[in-house]
N, CA and C atoms as a LAMMPS dump frame, in Angstrom:
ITEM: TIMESTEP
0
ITEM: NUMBER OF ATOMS
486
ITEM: BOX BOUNDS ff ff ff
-5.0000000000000000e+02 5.0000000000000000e+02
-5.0000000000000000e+02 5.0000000000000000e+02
-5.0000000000000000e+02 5.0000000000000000e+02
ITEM: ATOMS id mol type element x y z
1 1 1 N 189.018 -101.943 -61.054
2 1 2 C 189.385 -103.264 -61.532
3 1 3 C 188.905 -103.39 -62.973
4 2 1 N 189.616 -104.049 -63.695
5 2 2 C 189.752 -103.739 -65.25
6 2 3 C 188.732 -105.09 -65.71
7 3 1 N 187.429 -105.381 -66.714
8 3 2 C 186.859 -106.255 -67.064
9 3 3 C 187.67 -107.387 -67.354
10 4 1 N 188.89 -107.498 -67.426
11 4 2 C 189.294 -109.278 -67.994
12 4 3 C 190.347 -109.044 -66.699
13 5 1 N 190.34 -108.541 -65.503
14 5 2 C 190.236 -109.031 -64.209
15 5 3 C 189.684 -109.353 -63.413
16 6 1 N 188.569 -108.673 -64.078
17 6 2 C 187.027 -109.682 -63.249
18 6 3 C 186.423 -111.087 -63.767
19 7 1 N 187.003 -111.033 -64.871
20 7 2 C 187.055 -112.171 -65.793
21 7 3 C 187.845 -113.219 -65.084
22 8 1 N 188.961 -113.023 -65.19
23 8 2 C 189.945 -113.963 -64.362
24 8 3 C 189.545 -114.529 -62.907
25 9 1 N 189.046 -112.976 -62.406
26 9 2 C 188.723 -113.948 -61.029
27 9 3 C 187.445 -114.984 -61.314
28 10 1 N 186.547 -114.61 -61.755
29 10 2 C 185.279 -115.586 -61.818
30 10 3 C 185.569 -117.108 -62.404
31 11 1 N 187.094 -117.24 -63.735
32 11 2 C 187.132 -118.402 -64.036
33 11 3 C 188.174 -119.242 -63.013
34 12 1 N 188.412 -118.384 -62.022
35 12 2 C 189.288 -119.297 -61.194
36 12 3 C 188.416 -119.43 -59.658
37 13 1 N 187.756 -118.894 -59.318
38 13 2 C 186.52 -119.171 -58.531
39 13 3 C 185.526 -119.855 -58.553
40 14 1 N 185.062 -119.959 -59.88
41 14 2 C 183.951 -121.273 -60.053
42 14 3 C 184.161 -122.947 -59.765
43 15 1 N 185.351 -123.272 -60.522
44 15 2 C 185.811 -124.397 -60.138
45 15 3 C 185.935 -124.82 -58.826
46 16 1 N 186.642 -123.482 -57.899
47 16 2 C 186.783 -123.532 -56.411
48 16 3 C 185.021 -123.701 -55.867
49 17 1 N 184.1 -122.897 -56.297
50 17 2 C 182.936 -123.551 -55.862
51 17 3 C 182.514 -124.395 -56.106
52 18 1 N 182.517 -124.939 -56.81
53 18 2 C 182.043 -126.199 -57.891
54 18 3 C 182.751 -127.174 -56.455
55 19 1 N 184.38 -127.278 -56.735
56 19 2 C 185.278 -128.287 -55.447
57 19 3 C 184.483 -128.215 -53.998
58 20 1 N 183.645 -126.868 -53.424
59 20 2 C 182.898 -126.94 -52.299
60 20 3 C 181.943 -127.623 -52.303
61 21 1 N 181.32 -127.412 -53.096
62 21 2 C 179.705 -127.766 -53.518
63 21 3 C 179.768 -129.256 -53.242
64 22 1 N 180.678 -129.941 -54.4
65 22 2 C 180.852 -131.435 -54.646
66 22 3 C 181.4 -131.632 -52.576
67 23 1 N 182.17 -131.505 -52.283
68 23 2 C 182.772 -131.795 -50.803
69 23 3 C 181.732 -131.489 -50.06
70 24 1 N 180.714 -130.76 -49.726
71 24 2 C 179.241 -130.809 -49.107
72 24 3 C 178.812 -131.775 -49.298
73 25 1 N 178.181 -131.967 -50.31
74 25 2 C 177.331 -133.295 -51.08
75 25 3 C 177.837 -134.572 -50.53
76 26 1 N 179.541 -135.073 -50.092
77 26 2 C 179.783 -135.826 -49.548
78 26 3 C 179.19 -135.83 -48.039
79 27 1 N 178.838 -134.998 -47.563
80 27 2 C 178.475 -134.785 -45.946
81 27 3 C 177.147 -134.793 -45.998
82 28 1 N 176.216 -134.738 -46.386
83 28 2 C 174.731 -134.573 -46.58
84 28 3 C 174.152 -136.16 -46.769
85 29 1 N 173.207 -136.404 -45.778
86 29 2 C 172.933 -138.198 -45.574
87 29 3 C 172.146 -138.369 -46.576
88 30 1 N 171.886 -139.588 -46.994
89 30 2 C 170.803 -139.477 -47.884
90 30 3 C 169.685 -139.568 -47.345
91 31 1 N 168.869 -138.558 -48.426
92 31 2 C 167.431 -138.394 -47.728
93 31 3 C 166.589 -139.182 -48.803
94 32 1 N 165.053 -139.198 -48.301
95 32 2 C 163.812 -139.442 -48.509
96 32 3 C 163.755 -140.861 -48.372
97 33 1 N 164.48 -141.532 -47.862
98 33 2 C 164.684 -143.094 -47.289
99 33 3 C 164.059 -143.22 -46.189
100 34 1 N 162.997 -144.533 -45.713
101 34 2 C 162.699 -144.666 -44.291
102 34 3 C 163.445 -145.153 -43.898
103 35 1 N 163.343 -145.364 -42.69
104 35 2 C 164.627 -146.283 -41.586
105 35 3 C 164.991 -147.461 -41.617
106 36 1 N 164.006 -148.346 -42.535
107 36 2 C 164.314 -149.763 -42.602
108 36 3 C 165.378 -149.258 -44.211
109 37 1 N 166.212 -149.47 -43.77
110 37 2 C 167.424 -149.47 -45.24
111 37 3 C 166.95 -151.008 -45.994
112 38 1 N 167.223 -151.544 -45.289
113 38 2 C 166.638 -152.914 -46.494
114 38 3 C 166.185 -152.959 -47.396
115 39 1 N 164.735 -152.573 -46.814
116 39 2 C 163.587 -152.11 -47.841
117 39 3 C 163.708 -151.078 -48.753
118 40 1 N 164.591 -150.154 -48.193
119 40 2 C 164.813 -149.117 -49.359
120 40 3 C 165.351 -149.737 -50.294
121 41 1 N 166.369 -151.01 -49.927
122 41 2 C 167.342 -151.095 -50.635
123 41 3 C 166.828 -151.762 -52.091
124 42 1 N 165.501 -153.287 -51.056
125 42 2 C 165.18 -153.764 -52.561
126 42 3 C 164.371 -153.076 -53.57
127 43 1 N 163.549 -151.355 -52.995
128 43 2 C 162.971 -150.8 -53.694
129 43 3 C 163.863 -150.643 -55.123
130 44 1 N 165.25 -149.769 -54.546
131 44 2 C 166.085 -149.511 -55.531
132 44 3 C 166.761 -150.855 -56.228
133 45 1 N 166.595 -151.743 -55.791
134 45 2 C 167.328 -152.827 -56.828
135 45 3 C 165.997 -153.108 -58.049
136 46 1 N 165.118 -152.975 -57.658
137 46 2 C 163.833 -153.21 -58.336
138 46 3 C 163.659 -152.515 -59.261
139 47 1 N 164.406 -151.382 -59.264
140 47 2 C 164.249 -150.241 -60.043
141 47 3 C 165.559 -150.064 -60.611
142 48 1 N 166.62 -150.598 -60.628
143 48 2 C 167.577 -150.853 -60.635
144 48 3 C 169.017 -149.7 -60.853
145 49 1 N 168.578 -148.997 -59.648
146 49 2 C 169.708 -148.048 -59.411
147 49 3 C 170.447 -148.565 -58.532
148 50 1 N 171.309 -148.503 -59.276
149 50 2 C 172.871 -149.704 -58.744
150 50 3 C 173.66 -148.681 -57.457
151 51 1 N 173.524 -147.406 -58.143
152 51 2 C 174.141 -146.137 -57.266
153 51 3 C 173.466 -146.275 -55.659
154 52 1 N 172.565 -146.28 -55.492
155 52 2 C 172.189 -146.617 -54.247
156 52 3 C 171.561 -147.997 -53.608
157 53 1 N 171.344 -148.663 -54.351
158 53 2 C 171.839 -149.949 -53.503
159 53 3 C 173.579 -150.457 -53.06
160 54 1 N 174.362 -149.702 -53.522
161 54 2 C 175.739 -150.043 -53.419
162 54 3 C 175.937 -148.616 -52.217
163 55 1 N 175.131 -148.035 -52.179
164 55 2 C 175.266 -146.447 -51.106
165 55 3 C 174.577 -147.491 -49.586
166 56 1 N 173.459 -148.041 -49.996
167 56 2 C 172.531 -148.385 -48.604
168 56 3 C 173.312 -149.502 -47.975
169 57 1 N 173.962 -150.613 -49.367
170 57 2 C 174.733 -151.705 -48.776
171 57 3 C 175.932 -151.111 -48.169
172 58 1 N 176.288 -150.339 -48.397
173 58 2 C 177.764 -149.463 -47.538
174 58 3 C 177.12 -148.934 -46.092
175 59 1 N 175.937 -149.073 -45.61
176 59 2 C 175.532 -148.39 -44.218
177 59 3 C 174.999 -149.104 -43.777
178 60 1 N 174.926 -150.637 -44.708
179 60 2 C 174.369 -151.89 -43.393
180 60 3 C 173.173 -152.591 -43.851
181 61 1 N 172.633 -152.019 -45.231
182 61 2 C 171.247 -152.68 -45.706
183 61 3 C 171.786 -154.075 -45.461
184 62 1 N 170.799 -154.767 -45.488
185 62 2 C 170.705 -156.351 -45.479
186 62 3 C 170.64 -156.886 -46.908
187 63 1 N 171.297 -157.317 -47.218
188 63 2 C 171.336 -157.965 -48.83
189 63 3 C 170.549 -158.933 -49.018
190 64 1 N 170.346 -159.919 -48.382
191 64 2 C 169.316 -160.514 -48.279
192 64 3 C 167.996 -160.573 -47.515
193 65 1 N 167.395 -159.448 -47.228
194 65 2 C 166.547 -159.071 -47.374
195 65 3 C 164.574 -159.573 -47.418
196 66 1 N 164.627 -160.075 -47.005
197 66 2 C 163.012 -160.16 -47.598
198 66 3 C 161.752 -158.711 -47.658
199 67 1 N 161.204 -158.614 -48.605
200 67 2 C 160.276 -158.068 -48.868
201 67 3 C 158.626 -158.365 -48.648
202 68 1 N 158.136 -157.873 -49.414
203 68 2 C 156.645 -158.021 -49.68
204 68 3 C 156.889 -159.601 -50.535
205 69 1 N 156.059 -160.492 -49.789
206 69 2 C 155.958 -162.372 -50.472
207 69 3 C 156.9 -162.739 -50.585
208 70 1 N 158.085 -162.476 -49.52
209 70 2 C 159.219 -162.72 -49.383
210 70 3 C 160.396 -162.722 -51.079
211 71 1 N 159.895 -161.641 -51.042
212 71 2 C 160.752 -160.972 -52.734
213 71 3 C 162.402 -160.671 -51.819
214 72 1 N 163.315 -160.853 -52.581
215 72 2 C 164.636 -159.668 -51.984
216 72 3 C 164.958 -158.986 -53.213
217 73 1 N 165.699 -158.293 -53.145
218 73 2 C 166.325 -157.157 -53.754
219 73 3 C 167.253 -157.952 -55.318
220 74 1 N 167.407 -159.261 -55.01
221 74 2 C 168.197 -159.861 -56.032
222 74 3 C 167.17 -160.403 -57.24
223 75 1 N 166.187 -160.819 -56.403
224 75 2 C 165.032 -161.505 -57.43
225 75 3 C 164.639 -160.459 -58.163
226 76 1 N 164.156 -159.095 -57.608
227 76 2 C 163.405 -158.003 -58.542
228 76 3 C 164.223 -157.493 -59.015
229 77 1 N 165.641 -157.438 -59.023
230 77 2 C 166.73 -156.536 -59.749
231 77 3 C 166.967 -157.506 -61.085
232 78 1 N 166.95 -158.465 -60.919
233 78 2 C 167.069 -160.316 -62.414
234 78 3 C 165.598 -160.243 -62.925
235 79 1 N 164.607 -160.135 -62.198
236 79 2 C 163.731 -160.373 -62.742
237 79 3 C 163.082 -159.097 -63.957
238 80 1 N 163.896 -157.749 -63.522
239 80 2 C 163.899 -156.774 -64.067
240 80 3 C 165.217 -156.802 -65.528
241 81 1 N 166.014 -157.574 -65.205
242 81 2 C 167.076 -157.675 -66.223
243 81 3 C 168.322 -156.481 -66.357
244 82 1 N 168.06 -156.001 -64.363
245 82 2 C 168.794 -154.65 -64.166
246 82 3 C 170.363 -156.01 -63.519
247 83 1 N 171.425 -155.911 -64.733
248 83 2 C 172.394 -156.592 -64.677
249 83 3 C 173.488 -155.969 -63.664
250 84 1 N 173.581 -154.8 -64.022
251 84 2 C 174.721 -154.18 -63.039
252 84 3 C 174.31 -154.38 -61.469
253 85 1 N 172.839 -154.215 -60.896
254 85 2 C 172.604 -154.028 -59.916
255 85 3 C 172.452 -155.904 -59.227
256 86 1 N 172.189 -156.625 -60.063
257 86 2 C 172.38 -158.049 -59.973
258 86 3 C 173.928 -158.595 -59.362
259 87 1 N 174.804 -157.927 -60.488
260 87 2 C 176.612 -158.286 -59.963
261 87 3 C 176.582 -157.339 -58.333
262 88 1 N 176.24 -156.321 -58.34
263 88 2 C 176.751 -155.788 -57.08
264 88 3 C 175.863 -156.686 -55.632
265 89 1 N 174.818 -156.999 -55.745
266 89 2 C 174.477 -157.836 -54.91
267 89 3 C 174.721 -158.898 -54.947
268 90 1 N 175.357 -159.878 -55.557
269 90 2 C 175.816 -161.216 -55.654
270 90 3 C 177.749 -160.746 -55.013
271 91 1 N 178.173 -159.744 -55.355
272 91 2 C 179.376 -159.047 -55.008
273 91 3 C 179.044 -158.947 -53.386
274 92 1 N 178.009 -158.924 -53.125
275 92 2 C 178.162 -157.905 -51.713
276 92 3 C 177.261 -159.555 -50.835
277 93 1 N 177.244 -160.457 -51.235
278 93 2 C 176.944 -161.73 -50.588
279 93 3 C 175.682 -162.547 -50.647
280 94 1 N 174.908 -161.592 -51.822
281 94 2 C 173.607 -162.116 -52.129
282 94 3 C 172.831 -164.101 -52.2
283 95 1 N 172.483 -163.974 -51.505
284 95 2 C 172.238 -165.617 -51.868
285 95 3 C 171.498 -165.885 -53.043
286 96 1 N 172.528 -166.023 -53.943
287 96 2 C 171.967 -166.801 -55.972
288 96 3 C 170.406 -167.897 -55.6
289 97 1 N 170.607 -168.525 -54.416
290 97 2 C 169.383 -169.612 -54.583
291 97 3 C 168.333 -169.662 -54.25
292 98 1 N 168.091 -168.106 -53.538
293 98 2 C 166.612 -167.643 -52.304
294 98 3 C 165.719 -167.903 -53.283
295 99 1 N 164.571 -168.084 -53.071
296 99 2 C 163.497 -168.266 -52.956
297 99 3 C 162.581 -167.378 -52.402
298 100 1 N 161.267 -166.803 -53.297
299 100 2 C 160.643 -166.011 -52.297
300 100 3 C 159.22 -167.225 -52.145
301 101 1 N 158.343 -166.526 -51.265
302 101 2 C 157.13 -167.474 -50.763
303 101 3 C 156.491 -168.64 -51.819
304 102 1 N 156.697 -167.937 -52.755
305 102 2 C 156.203 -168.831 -53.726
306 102 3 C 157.095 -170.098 -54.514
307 103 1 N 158.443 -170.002 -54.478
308 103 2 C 159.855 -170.679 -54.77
309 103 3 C 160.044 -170.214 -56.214
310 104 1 N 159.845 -168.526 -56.439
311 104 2 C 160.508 -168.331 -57.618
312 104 3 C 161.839 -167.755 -57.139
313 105 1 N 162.68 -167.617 -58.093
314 105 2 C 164.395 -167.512 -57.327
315 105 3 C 164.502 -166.557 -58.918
316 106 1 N 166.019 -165.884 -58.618
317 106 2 C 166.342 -164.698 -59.73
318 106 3 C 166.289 -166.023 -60.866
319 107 1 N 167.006 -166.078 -61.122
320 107 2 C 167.196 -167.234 -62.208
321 107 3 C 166.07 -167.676 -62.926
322 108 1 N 165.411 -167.615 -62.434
323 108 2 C 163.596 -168.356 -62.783
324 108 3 C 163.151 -167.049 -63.674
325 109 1 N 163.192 -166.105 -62.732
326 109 2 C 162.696 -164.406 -63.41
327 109 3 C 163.019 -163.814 -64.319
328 110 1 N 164.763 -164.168 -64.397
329 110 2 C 165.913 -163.513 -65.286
330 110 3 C 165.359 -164.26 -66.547
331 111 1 N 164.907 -165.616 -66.52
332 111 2 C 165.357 -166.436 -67.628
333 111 3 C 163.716 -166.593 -68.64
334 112 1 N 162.952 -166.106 -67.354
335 112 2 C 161.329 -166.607 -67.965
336 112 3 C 161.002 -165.104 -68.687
337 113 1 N 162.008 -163.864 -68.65
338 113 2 C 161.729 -163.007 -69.219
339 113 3 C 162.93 -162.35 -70.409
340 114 1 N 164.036 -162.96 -70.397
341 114 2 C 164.754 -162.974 -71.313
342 114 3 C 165.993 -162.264 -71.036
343 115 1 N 166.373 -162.19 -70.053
344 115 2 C 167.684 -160.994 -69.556
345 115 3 C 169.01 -162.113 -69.771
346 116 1 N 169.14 -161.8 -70.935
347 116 2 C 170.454 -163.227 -71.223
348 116 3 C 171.823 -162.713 -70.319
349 117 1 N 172.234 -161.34 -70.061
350 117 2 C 172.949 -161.124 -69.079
351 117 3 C 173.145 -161.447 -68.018
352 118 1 N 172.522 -161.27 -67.252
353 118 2 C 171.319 -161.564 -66.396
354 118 3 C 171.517 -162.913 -66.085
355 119 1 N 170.832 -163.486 -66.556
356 119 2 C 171.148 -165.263 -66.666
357 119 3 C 172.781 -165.335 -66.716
358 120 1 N 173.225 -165.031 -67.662
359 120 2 C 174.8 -165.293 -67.209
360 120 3 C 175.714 -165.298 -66.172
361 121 1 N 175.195 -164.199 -65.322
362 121 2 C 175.747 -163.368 -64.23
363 121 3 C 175.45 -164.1 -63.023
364 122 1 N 174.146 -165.339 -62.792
365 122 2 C 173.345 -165.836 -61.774
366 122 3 C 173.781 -167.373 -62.03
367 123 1 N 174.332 -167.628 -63.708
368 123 2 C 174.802 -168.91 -63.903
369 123 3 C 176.611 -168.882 -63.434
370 124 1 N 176.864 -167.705 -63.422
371 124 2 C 178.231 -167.995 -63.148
372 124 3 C 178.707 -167.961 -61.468
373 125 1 N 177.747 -167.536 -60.65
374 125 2 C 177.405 -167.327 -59.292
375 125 3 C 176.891 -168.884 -58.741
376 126 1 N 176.889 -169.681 -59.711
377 126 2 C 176.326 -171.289 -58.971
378 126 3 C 174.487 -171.26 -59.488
379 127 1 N 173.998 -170.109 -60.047
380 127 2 C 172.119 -170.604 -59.709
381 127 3 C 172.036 -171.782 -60.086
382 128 1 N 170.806 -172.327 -59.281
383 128 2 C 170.354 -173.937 -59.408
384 128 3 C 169.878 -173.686 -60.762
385 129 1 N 170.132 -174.474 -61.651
386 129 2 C 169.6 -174.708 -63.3
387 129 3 C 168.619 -175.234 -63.336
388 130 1 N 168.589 -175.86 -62.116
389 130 2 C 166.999 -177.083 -62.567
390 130 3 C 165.899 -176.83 -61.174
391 131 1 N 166.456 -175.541 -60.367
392 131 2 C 165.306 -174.989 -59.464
393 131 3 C 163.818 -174.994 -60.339
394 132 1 N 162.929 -175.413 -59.132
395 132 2 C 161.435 -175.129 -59.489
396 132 3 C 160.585 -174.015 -59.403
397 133 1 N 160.011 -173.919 -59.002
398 133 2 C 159.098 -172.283 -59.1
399 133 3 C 157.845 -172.867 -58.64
400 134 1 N 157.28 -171.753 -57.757
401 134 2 C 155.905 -172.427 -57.245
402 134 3 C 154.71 -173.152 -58.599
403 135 1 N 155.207 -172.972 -59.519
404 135 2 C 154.645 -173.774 -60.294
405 135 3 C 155.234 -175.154 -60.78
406 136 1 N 156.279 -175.144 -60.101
407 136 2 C 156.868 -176.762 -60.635
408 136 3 C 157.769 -176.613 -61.988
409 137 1 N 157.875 -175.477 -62.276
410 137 2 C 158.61 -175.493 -63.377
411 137 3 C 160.21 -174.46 -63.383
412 138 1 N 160.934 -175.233 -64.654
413 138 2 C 162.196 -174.502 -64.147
414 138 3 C 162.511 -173.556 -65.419
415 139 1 N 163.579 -172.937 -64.946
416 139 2 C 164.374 -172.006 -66.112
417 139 3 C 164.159 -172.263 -67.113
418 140 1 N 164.517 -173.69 -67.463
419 140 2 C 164.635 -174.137 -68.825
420 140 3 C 163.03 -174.169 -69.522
421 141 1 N 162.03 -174.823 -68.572
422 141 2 C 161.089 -174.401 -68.761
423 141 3 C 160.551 -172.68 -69.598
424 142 1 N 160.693 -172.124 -68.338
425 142 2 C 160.106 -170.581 -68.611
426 142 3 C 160.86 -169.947 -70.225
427 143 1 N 162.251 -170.194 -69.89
428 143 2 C 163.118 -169.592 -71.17
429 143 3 C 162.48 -170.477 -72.614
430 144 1 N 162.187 -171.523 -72.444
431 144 2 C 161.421 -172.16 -73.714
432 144 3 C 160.669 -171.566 -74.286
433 145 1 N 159.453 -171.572 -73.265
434 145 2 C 157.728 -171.133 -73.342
435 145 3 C 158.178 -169.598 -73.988
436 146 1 N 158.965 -169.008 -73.496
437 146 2 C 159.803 -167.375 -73.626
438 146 3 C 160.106 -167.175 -75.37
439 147 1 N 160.593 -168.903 -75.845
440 147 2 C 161.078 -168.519 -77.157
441 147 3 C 162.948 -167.399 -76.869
442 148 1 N 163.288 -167.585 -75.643
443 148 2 C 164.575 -166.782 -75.775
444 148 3 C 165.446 -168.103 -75.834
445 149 1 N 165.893 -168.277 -76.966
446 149 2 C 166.905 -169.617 -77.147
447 149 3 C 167.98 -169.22 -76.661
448 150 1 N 168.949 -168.364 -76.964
449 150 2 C 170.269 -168.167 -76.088
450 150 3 C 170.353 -168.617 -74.415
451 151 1 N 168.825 -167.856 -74.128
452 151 2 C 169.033 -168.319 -72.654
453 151 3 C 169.057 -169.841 -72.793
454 152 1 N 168.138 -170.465 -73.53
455 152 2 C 167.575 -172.204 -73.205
456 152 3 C 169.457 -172.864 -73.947
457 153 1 N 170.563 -172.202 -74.741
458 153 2 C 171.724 -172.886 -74.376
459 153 3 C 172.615 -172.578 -73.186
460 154 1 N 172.448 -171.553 -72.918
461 154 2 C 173.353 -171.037 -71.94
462 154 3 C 172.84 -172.226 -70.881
463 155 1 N 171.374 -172.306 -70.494
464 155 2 C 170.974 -173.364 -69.498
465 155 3 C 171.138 -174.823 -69.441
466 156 1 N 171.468 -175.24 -71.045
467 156 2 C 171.663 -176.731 -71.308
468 156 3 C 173.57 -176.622 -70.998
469 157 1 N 173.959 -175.422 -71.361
470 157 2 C 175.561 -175.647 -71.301
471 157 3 C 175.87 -175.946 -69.45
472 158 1 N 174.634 -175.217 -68.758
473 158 2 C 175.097 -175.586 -67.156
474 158 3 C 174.589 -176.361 -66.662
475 159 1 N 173.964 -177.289 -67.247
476 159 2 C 173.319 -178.616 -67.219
477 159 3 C 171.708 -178.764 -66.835
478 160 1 N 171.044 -178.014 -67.272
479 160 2 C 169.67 -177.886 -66.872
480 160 3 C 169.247 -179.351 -67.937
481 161 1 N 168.112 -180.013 -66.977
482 161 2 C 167.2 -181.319 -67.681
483 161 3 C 166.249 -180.689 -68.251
484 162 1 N 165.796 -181.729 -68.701
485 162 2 C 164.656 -181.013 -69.996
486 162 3 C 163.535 -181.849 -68.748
């Protein structure tokens, strides 16, 4: 067999492995997850890999969720300013108005740390504008004290009180 026939076969064989490889990878569960998917799930929203919270919500995670101080997966994904992973849980039925133990809600998190996306994405989903926070204070509040003005109009345009 002549070298640029061995050539030929290898560039028309790789791709064909490459097409196996990828078609395995579809069959292989995901690993290093415990059994409560939930919890995996708000780990990864927290961290805000959108790729597998949209993998765990496809096998039944709970979107709403409670965590550790009754956190879910929506609050630490806003409060992180991880936007993509915010739309896919508000997409997949997230409740915009939870509250964790303390009554901070995404909106409160998104806005007291400056994720103007973020805020957009939770204002166009209904969030309460004038929700409190276990401190009694709201969005408009936090985004002030923050100095992030875009957020403090975006919040007066959806009617937040001073």
């Amino acid at each position: 067999m002549s070298k640029q026939s061995k050539a030929t076969d290898r560039r028309i064989l790789q791709p064909i492995r490459m097409i196996l490889i990828l078609l395995l990878a579809l069959f292989i569960p995901l690993t290093g997850y415990t059994e409560d998917m939930s919890e995996d799930m708000i780990k990864a929203a927290w961290q805000g890999d959108t790729a597998t919270v949209r993998a765990l919500l496809g096998k039944g995670a709970d979107v709403n969720a409670r965590g550790n101080r009754g956190r879910t997966a929506l609050i630490g994904a806003a409060e992180r300013g991880h936007t993509d992973t915010v739309q896919v849980l508000l997409d997949n039925g997230a409740d915009v108005n939870v509250a964790d133990d303390r009554g901070w809600t995404a909106l409160l998190g998104a806005a007291s740390r400056g994720h103007t996306d973020t805020v957009k994405a939770l204002l166009a989903k209904g969030a309460d504008v004038n929700a409190r926070g276990g401190h009694g204070l709201t969005p408009l509040t936090w985004a002030t004290r923050g100095g992030h003005t875009d957020i403090i109009r975006l919040l007066k345009e959806a009617g937040a009180k001073e």
